[in-house]
C-alpha positions as CSV (number, residue, x, y, z in Angstrom):
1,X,38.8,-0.6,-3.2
2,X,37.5,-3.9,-2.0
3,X,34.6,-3.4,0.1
4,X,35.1,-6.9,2.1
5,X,38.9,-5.8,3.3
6,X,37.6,-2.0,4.7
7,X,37.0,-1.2,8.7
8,X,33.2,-1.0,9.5
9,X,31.3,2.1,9.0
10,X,29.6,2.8,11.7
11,X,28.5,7.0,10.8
12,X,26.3,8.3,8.6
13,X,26.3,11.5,7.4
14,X,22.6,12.8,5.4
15,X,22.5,15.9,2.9
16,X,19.3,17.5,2.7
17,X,20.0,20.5,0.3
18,X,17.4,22.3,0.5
19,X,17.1,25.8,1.8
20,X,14.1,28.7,2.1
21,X,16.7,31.4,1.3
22,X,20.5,31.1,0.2
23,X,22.5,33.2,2.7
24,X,25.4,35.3,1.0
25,X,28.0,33.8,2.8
26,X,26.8,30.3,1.9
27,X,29.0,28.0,-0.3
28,X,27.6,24.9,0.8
29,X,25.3,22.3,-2.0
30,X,22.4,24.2,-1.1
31,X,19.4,25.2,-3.2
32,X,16.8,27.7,-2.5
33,X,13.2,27.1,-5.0
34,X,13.2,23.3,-4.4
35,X,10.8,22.5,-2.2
36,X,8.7,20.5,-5.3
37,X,11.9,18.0,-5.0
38,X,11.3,16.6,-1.4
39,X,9.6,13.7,-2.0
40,X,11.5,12.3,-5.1
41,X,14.7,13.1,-3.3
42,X,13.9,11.6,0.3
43,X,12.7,8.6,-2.0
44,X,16.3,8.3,-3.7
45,X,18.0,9.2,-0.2
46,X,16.0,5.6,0.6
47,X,17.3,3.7,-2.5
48,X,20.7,5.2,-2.2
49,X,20.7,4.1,1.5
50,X,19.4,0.5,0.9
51,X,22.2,0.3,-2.2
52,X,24.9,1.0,0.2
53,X,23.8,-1.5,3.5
54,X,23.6,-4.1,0.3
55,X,27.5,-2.8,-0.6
56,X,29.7,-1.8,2.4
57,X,30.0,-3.5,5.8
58,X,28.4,-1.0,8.6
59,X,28.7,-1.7,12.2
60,X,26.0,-0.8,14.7
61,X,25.7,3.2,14.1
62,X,27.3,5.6,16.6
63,X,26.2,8.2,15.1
64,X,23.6,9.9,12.3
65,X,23.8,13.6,11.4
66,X,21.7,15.4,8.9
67,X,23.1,18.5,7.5
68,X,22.5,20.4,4.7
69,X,20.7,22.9,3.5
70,X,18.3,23.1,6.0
71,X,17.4,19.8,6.8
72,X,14.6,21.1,9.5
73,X,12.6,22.3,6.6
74,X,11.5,18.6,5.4
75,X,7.8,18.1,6.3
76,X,7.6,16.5,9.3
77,X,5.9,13.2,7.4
78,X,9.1,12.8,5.4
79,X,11.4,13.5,8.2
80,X,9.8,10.7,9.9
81,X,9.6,8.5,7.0
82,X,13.3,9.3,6.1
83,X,14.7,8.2,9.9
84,X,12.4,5.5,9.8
85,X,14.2,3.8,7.1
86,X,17.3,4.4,8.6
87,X,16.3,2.6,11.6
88,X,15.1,-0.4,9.4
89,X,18.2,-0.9,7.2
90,X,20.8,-0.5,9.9
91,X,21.0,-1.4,13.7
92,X,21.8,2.0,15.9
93,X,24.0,1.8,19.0
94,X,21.9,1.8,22.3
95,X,21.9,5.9,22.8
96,X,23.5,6.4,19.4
97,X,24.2,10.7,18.5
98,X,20.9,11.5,16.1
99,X,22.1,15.3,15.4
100,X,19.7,17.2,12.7
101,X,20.8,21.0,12.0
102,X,18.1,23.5,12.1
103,X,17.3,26.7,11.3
104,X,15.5,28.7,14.0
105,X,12.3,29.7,11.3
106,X,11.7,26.7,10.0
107,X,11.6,24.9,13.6
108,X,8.3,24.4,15.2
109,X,6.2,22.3,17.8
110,X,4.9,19.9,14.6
111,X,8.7,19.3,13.7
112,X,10.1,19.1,16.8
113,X,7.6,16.6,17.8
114,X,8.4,14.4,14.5
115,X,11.9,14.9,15.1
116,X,12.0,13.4,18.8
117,X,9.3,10.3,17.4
118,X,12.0,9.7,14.7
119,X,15.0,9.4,17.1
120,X,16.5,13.0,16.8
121,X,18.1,13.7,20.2
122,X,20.6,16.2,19.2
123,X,20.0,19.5,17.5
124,X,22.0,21.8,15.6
125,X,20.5,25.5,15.2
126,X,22.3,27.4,13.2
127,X,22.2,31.0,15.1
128,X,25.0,32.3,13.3
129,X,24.6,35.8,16.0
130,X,22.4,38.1,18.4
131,X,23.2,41.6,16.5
132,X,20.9,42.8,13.6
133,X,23.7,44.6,11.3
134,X,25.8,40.9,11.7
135,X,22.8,39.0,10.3
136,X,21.8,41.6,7.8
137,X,25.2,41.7,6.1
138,X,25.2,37.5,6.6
139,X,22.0,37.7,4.3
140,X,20.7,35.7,7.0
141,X,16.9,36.0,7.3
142,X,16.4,35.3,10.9
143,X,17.0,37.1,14.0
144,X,18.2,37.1,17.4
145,X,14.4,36.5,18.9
146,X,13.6,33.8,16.4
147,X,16.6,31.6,17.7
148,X,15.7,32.2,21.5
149,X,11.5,31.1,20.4
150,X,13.0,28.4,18.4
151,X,15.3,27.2,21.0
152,X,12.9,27.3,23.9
153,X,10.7,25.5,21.8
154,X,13.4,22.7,22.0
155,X,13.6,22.5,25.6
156,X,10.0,22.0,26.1
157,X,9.8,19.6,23.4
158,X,12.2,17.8,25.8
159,X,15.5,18.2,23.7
160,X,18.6,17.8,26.0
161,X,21.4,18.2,23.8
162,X,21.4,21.5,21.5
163,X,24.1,23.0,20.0
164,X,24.3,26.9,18.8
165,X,26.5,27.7,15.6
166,X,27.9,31.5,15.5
167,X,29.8,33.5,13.1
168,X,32.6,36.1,13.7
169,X,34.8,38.6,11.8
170,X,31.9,39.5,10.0
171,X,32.1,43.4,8.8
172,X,31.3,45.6,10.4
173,X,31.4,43.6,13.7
174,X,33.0,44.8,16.7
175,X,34.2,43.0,20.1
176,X,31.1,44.7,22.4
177,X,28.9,43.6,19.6
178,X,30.3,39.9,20.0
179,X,30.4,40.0,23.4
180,X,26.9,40.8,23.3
181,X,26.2,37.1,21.1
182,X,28.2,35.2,23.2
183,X,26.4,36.2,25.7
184,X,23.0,35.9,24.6
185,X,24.4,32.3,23.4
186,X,25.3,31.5,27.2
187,X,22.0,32.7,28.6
188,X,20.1,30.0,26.8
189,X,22.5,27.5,28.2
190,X,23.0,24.9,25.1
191,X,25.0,21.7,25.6
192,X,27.6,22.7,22.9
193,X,28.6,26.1,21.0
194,X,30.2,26.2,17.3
195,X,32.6,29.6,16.6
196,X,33.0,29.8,12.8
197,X,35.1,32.5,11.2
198,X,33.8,34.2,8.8
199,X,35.5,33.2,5.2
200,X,34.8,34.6,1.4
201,X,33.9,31.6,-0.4
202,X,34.4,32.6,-4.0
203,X,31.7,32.2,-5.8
204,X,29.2,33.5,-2.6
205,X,27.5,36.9,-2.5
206,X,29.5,38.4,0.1
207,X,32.8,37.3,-2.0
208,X,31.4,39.6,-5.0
209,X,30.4,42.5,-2.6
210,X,34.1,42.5,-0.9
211,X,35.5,42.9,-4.4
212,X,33.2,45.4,-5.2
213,X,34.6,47.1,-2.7
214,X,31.1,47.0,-0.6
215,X,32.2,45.5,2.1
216,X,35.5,45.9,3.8
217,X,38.2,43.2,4.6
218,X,38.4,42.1,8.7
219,X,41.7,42.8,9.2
220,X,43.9,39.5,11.0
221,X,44.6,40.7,14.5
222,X,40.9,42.1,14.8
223,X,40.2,38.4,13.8
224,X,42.4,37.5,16.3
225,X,40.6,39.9,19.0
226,X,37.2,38.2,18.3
227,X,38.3,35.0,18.7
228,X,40.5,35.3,21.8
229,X,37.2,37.3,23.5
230,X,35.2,33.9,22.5
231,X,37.8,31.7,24.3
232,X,37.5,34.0,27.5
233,X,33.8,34.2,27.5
234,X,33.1,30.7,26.7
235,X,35.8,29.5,29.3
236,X,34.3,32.1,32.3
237,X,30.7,30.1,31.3
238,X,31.7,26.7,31.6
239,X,32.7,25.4,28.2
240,X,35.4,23.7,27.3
241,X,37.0,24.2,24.2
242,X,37.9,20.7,22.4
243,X,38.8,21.4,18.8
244,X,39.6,24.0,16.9
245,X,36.0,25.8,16.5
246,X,34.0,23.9,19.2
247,X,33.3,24.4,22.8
248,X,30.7,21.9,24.6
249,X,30.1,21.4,28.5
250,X,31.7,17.8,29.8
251,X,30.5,15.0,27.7
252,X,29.0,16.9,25.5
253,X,31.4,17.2,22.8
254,X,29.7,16.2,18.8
255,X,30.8,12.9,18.7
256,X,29.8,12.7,15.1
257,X,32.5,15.5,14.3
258,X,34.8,13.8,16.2
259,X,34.6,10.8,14.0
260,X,35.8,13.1,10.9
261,X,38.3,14.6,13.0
262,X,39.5,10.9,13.6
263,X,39.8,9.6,10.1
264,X,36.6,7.1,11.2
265,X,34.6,5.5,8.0
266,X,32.1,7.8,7.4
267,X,28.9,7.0,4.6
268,X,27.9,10.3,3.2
269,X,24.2,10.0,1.3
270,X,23.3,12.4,-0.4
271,X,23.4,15.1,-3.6
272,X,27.1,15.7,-2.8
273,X,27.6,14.2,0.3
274,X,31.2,12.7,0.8
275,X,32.4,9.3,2.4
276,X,35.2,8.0,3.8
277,X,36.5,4.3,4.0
278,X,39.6,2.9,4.8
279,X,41.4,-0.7,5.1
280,X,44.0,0.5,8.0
281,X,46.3,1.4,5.4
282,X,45.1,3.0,2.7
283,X,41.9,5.4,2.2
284,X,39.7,6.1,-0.1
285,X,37.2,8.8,-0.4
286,X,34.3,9.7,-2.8
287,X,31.2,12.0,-3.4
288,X,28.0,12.4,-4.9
289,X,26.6,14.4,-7.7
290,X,26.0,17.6,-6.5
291,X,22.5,18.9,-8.3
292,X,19.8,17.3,-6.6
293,X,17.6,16.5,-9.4
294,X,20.8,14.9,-11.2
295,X,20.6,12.8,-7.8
296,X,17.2,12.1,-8.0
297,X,17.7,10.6,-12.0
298,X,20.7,8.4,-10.5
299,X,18.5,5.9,-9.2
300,X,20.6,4.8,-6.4
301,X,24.0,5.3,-8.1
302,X,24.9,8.6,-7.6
303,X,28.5,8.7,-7.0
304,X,30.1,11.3,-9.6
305,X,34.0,10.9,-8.6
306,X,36.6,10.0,-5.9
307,X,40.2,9.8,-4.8
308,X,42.7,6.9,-3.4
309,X,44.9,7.8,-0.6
310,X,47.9,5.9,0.0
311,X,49.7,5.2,3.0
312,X,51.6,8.4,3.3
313,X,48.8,11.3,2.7
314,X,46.0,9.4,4.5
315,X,48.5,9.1,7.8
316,X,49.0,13.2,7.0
317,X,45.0,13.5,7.0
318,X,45.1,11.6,10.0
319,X,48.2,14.1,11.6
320,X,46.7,17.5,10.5
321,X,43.1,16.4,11.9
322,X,44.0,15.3,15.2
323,X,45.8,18.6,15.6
324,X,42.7,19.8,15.3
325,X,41.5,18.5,18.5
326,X,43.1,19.7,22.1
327,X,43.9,15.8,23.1
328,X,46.0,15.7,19.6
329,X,46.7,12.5,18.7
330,X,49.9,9.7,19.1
331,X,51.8,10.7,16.0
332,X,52.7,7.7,13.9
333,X,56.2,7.5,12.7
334,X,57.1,9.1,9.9
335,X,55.8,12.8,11.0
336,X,58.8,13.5,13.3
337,X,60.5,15.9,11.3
338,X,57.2,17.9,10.9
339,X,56.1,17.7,14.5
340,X,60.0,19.0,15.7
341,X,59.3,22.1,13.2
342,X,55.9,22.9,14.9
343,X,57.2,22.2,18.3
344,X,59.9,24.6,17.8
345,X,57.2,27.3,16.9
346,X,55.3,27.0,19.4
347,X,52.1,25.3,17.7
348,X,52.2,22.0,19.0
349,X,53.6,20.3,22.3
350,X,54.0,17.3,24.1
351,X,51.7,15.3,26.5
352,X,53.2,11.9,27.1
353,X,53.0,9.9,24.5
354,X,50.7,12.5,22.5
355,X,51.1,15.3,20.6
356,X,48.5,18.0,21.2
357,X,48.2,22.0,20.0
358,X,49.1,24.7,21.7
359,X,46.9,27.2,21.9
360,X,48.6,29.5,19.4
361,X,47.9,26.1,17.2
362,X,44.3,25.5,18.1
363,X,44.1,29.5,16.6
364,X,46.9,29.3,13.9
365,X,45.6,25.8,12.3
366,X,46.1,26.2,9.2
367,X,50.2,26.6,9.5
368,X,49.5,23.1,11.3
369,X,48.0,21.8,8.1
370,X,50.6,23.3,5.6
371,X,53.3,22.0,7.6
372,X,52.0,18.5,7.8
373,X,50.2,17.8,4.4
């Protein structure tokens, strides 16, 4: 990879691992127990950061999004101190996406008001649902008044941009019991909703208990159900669904998912964060150790692996994430064989010079990707 011949990276992805709790349904590079680690690791996140403005070329930043973990349960100090170096290494567009997720007990009016002085104007609470037997089997240690406190709190604090992230299929969950969280979703009124299906990550709690035999599988067409209720409530409210899991009013769509969903250069920093970098051609893509005190010891070179792409599979990333999206993308040649075989079963269709999903696609994705890749 030469780093001189690449397009400009102008997003940045942050992992902040750390988490009060690890939720059974959880698979993500997420630690409960850590707290101790905060300061070392926001230190390494600033010499990792300051290694890679010296290394890559980044453009003016579009976009910044802190994930995680739990990113909102940084102390306010290091929050602010963390954002602060961002702004001083690299130049941020004028209104650039600043998107931190949060988790509705661990956001208050101290953090709040450190997140707006350090440039935060998107937010990301992760609601997952409104019904008490979802979240208990979810391990999720939250509930349904927490998020609306948490989320009022945001408004006042002057937030204009907040997304809510929910979970369906989960067991036990019936359609008047989702109805009841979308609802309670729509009545706050965010910017932008997130419907996640429910999967069993091995490896996770809720993996073990379904082999156990303790909890029961959610059958496909009740899948199905849930999601095609979501689709109907969300489009009676207002939003408009653009990708395959996301619904946001006009203009409001996550610009800094967008840019994965487009194949953009994307800097991941981070234990286990991923990038993304490409020369037009090819691709190349890397990530992080994964334990954050093995992070910490790396001392700004922290990169444990990655992968070339050549011109063929990145151009089939670049096909099978598109999809993803309702404007779909202009196929490059190459694809046409493919595209003709998910035209003729009804996943994908023509609009002009683009192909976009159907809706059946949009909901049967993943015979998109198989087809393509």
């Amino acid at each position: 990879m030469d780093p001189s011949a690449l397009r400009p990276v102008k997003h940045l992805y942050i992992h902040v691992p750390f988490c009060r709790h690890k939720c059974g349904y959880c698979d993500f590079n997420a630690y409960a127990g850590m707290d101790r680690l905060m300061p070392d690791y926001v230190a390494a996140l600033k010499h990792e950061l300051a290694e890679a403005r010296f290394r890559f070329a980044f453009g003016s930043l579009a976009t910044v999004y802190l994930g995680g973990g739990t990113p909102s349960l940084l102390p306010a100090g290091l929050m602010r101190e963390l954002l602060a170096e961002v702004r001083r290494l690299f130049e941020l567009d004028p209104g650039a996406e600043v998107t931190l997720e949060a988790n509705p007990a661990s956001t208050d009016e101290e953090r709040l008001e450190a997140w707006q002085e350090a440039g935060v104007n998107r937010l990301s609470l992760g609601v997952q649902g409104f019904d008490r037997r979802a979240l208990a089997v979810l391990e999720r240690r939250t509930d349904g008044a927490q998020a609306v406190r948490a989320f009022r709190a945001a408004r006042a604090a002057g937030f204009a941009n907040i997304s809510l992230d929910l979970i369906y299929a989960v067991p036990f969950q019936d359609a008047a019991s989702w109805r009841h969280t979308l609802r309670r979703a729509v009545e706050l009124e965010p910017e932008h909703i997130s419907c996640y299906c429910l999967s069993f990550e091995e490896g996770t709690l809720l993996f073990r208990r379904r082999e156990r035999g303790v909890l029961p599988e959610v059958a496909g067409d009740i899948q199905w159900e849930l999601l095609d209720l979501a689709t109907e409530e969300l489009a009676t409210a207002g939003y408009e669904r653009y990708e395959v899991s996301s619904w946001a009013r006009p203009g409001r769509q996550s610009r800094h998912n967008t840019a994965y969903w487009e194949c953009r250069p994307v800097y991941g920093a981070g234990a286990g964060a991923h990038s993304y970098a490409t020369d037009g051609r090819r691709a190349w893509r890397w990530w992080n150790v994964a334990r954050p005190r093995e992070y910490i010891a790396a001392a700004g070179e922290p990169r444990a692996d990655g992968e070339e792409l050549d011109e063929r599979k990145a151009l089939a990333e670049a096909v099978m994430l598109g999809l993803r999206k309702t404007s779909g993308l202009a196929a490059p040649p190459g694809f046409e064989a493919e595209l003709a075989e998910l035209e003729a079963e009804g996943l994908v269709s023509r609009a002009g010079d683009r192909h976009v999903p159907t809706r059946r696609g949009l909901d049967l994705h993943n015979q998109i990707a198989l087809a393509v890749l």
